[in-house]
Structures are given as structure tokens and as C-alpha cells.
C-alpha positions as CSV (number, residue, x, y, z in Angstrom):
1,X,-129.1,149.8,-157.9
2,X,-127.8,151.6,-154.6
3,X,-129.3,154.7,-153.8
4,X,-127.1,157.7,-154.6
5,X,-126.2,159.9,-151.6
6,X,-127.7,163.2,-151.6
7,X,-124.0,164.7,-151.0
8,X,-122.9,162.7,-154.4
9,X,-126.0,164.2,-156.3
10,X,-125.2,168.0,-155.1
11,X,-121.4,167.6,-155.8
12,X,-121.8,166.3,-159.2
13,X,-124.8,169.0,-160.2
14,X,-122.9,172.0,-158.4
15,X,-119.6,170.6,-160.5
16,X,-121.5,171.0,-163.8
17,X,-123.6,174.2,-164.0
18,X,-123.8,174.1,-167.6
19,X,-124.8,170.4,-167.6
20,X,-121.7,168.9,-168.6
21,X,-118.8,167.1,-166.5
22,X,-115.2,166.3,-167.9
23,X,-113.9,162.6,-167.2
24,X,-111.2,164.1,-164.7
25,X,-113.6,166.5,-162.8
26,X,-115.6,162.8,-162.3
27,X,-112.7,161.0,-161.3
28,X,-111.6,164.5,-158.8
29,X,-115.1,164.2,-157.5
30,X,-115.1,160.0,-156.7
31,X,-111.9,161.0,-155.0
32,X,-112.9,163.7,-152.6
33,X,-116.1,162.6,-152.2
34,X,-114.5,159.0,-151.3
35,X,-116.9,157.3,-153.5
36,X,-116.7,154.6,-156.5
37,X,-116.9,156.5,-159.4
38,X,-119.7,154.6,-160.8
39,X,-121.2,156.4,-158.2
40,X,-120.3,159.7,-159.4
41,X,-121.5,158.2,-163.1
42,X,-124.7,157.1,-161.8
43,X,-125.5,160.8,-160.0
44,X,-124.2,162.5,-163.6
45,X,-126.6,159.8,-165.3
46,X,-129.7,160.4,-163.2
47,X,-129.1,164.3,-163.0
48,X,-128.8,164.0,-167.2
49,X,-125.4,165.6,-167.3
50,X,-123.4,164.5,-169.7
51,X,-119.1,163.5,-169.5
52,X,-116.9,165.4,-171.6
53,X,-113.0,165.3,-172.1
54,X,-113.4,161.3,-171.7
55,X,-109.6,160.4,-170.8
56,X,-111.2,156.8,-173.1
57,X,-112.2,158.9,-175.7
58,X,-115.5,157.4,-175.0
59,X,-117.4,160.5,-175.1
């Protein structure tokens, strides 16, 4: 697995302070951060936030 840039890891914990991340903040974040958003899925993952609002319906 490719490490996770620190900058990834503080955006994604700074955009959920109460430990949870809608599907569109993820897919804002991948954007602006000009990352995959697996990437942003992995940080969330690792950090144990969890996605809310899934635009799947997934979670």
C-alpha cells in the first residue's frame, strides 16, 4: 500500500472533527488536495473515520 501523505492525513482529520466524512466532502477533498480518492479513503480508513451521505448509498 502507498504511504499516505501527511497533508492527505491532516486534511481528511481536520475535515471530520466529529469523526465522520460525507462521500462529497471525500470527493471535495481528492479534488483540492489533487489526489485519487482512494487516497483520501485510505487516510479516513487509517484515521477510523467513517463516510457518511455515500452518493452509492453504500454507507
Amino acid at each position: 500500500m502507498d504511504k499516505i501523505p501527511e497533508k492527505v492525513l491532516e486534511a481528511v482529520k481536520e475535515a471530520a472533527p466529529e469523526g465522520r466524512l460525507s462521500c462529497a466532502d471525500a470527493h471535495d477533498l481528492a479534488k483540492r488536495l489533487d489526489v485519487e480518492l482512494l487516497m483520501v479513503g485510505k487516510a479516513a480508513d487509517e484515521l477510523k473515520i467513517k463516510l457518511k451521505n455515500c452518493q452509492l448509498g453504500c454507507f
